[in-house]
N, C-alpha and C positions, 0 to 999 in steps of 0.2 A: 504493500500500500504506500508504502512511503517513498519507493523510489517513482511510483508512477501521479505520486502528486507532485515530484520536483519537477518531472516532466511537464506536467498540466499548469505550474504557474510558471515555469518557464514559458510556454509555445503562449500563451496568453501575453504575454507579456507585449505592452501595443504603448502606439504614442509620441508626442516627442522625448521623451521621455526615454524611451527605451535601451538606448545604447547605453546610458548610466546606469539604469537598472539592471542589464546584462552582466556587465560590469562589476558591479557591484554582490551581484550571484557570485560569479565566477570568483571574486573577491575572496566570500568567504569560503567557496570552496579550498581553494589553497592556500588559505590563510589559516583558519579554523583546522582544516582535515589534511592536510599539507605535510612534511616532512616535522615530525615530532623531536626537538630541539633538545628538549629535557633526557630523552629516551636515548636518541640518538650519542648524549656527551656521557650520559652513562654507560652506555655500552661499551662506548673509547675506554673508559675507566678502569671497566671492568678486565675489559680486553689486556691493558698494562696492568694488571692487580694481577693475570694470571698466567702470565710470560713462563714462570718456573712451572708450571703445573700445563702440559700438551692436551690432555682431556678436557679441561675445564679451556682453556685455551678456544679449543675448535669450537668448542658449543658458544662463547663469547663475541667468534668473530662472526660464525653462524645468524647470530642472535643479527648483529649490528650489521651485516652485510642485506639482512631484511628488511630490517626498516629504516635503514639509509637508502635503500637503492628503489622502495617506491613507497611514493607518499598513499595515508591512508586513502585517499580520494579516490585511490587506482581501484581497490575491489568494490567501492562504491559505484565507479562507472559500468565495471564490469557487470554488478548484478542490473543494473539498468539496460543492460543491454539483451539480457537474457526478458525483456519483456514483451511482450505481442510486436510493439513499436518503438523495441528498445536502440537497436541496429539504426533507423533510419534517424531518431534522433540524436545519437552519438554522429551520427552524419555532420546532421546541420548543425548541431555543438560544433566541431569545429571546423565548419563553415565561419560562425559567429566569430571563435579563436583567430583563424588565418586571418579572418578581414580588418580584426582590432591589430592584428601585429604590421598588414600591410600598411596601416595610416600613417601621413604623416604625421610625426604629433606636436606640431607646430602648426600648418598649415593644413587643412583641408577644407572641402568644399562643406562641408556637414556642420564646420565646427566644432565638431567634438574632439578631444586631446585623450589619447589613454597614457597616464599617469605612468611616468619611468619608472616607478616601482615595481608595476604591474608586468612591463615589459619581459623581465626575465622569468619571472610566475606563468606569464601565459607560452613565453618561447619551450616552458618544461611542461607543461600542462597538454600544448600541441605533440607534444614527443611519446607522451604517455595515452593519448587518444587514440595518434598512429600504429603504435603498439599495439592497441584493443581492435581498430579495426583491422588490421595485418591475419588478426586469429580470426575473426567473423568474417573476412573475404579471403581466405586463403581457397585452394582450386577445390576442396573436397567440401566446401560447403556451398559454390557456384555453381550455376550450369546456363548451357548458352542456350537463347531461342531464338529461332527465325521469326523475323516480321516481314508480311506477305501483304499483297494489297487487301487480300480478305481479312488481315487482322482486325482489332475492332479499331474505330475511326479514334479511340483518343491514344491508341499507342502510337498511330501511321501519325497523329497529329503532334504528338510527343519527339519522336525523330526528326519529325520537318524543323521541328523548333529546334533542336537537340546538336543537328548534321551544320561543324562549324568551317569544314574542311572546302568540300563543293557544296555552297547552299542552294537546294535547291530551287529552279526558279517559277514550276508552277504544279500545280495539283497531276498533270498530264506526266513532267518529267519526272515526277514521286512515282509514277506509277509504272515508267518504264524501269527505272531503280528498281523497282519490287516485280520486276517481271523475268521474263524468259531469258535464260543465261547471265543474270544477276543473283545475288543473295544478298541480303543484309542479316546480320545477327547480333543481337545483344546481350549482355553477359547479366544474369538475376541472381537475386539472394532471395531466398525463401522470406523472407525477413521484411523486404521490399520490394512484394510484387507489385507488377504491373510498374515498377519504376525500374528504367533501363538503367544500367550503372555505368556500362560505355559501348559504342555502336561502330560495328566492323561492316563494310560495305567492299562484298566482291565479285570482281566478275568474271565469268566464265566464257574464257576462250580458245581459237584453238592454238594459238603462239602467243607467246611474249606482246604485248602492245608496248610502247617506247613513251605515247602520251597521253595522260589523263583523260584530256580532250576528247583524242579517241574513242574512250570509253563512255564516258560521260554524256557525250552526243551519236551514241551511236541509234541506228535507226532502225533496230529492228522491233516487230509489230509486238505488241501486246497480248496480241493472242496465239501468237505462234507457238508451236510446240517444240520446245527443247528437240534437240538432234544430237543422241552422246557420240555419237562419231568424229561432231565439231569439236571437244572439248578434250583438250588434254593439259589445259593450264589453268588455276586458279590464280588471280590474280586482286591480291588484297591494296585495295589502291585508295583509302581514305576509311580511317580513325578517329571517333570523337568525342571524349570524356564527355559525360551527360551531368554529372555531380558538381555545377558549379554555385557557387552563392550568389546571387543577384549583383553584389554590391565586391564580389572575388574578383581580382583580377585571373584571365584563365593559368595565368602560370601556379596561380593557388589554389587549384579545385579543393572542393571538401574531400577527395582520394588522392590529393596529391602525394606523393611516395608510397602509394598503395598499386603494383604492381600490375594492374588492369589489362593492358595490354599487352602484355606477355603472357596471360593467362589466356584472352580471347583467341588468341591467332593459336595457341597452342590445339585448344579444344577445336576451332573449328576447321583447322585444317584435318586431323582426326577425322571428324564427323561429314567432312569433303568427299577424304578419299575413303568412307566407307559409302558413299551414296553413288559416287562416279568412282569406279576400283579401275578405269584404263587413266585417271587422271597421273603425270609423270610428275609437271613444274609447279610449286607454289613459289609465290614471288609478291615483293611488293612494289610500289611505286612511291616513290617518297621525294619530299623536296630535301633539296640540298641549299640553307639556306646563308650559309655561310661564305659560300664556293665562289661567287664571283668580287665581293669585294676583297680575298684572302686575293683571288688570283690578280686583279687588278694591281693591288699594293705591291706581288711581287714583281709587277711590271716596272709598275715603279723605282724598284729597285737596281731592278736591272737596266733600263733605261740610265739612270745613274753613276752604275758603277763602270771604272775601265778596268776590272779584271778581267782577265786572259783568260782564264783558266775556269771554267764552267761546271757544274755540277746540280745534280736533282732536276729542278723545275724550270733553273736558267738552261741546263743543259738541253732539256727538253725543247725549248721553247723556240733557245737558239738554232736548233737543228731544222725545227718546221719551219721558220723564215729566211733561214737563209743566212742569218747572221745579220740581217737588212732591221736595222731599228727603225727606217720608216715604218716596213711592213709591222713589225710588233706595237708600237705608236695607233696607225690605224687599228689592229687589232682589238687594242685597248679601248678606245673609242668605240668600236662596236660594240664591245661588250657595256659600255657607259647605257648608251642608247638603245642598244637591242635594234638596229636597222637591217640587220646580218642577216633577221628570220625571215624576212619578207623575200629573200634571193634566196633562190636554191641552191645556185654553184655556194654563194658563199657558204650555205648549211653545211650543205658534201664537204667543202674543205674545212669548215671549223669541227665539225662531230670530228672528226678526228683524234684532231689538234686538242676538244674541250673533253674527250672523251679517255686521253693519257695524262692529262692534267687533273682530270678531278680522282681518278685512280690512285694519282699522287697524292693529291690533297687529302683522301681520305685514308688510306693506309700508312704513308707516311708520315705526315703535317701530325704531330702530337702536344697536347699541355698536358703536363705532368702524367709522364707515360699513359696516359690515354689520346683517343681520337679527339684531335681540334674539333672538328664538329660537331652538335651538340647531335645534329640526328643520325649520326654516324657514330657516335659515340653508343646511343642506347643501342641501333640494331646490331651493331659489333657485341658487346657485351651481355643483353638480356634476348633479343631475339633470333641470334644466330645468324 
């Protein structure tokens, strides 16, 4: 009863008023039920009182290694979570957390300031949430659905709003998304049905496609009937966190460091190739959003430099020009402007040329022994 009245005057909770009052919860949460100070300097104590003594010892550091390392508030959340609508509110809990810690707290548009004191309270309070939901979304309490045009009108309408990658641009092109040689899937918790937690869109073809575009617009009928002879490639080509807060910036969804997408592509590739068993390629389509001003700069550099002696990306570069720094000059410049895509010779000649260099950029190019890239970075590391 009690966890599910903190709930009920939480979600109530309305007005202008509100963000201080949130606050002000949250407050006594880890202020009140927070890391136990008294308990905690005792155990130290205890701990040095029994140096000579190995039995009493272990059980000392035992004792102090538990209630140092999480505050009471933690099995407080946990049993809240275990309620009908325990999971979806630990959700938007730290929903509310990330967006107090994004403010500025000097300036924003709302005017409201969250207290520097609060700051490091809620930077641990977010850490101890993620933890909770890490165990409530892990892959063996998830499972993935397909959303089909015949789904019911408020999930199809849930995705429309949801889909931040291609959005789409009308009810028609929703409907080829959900049709013949497409899938969409989404990833649910028992816990928060009929709420999508993140949306995998893929499509089925019979090779590799090179551009979104192509997929995206492509024109086949609505009612045609799949042909598995066409298909030997799945093709995951747009991803899109559904769990964001209104007022979150998307780099902070309420699942942020919650593994989402490395769980979806796992399951539904599985569930792919048991429904098409001649399927061969899974594959993604991803931006690289980093790639052209990384490469521009090292234009820059090299435009610059009179070294002789060449290596990596200058060596590369120098080779396809010529050693001609007009031509590399213009290059650079088309890359500025993007006027390259409208010609085709120049495509045939740049794919090349953009096609050895971004090869470079992303297995080479590293910050601190990882990939420079940020989206090279996760599918090297979590998705393979």
């Amino acid at each position: 009863v009690l966890y599910d009245l903190f709930c009920s005057e939480y979600e109530l909770l309305d007005g202008k008023n509100v963000e201080y009052e949130k606050i002000a919860i949250l407050r006594y949460l880890y202020s009140m039920h927070g890391y136990q100070k008294n308990e905690i300097l005792s155990s130290i104590n205890t701990c040095l009182d029994s140096q000579n003594d190995d039995h009493q010892f272990i059980l000392a550091a035992d004792r102090l290694h538990n209630i140092a390392s999480c505050p009471t508030y933690v099995n407080f959340l946990r049993n809240v979570g275990h309620l009908k609508r325990g999971v979806k509110f630990l959700v938007s809990l730290r929903a509310d957390v990330l967006h107090y810690l994004s403010l500025d707290r000097t300036d924003n548009e709302q005017g409201f300031q969250v207290p520097q004191n609060d700051i490091t309270s809620l930077k641990i309070l977010n850490g101890h949430l993620l933890h909770i939901l890490c165990t409530w979304f892990n892959p063996g309490q998830l499972y993935i659905k397909p959303i089909m045009w015949s789904s019911s009108c408020e999930l199809v309408e849930k995705i429309a709003k949801y889909e931040a990658v291609h959005r789409f641009k009308s009810w028609s092109d929703a409907k080829k998304r959900l049709g013949p040689y497409r899938r969409c899937f989404t990833l649910m918790h028992p816990s928060m049905k009929e709420e999508p937690l993140i949306l995998l869109y893929v499509a089925l073809t019979k090779n590799i496609e090179c551009r979104v575009k192509d997929i995206t617009d492509h024109n086949i009928s609505v009612d045609e009937v799949e042909d598995e002879s066409k298909i030997n490639t799945a093709m995951f080509y747009s991803i899109s966190s559904t769990q964001k807060g209104s007022e979150v910036p998307i780099r902070l969804s309420r699942l942020h460091g919650v593994d989402l997408g490395n769980i979806i592509i796992k399951l539904v590739a599985k569930e792919l190739a048991y429904e098409f068993p001649k399927l061969t390629l899974f594959c993604t389509l991803s931006p690289i959003p980093q790639f052209n001003s990384w490469l521009c700069s090292e234009i820059n550099l090299i435009l610059k430099s009179r070294n002789s002696q060449r290596q990596g990306i200058s060596k590369l570069l120098h080779q396809n020009f010529d050693g001609s720094q007009t031509k590399l000059e213009r290059f650079k410049q088309s890359l500025t402007n993007l006027d390259w895509i409208s010609d085709s010779r120049n495509v045939d000649h740049y794919r090349s040329i953009l096609m050895q260099s971004c090869a470079h950029y992303i297995f080479k190019v590293k910050r601190r022994g990882l990939a420079y890239d940020p989206v090279g970075k996760a599918y090297m590391l979590k998705k393979g």
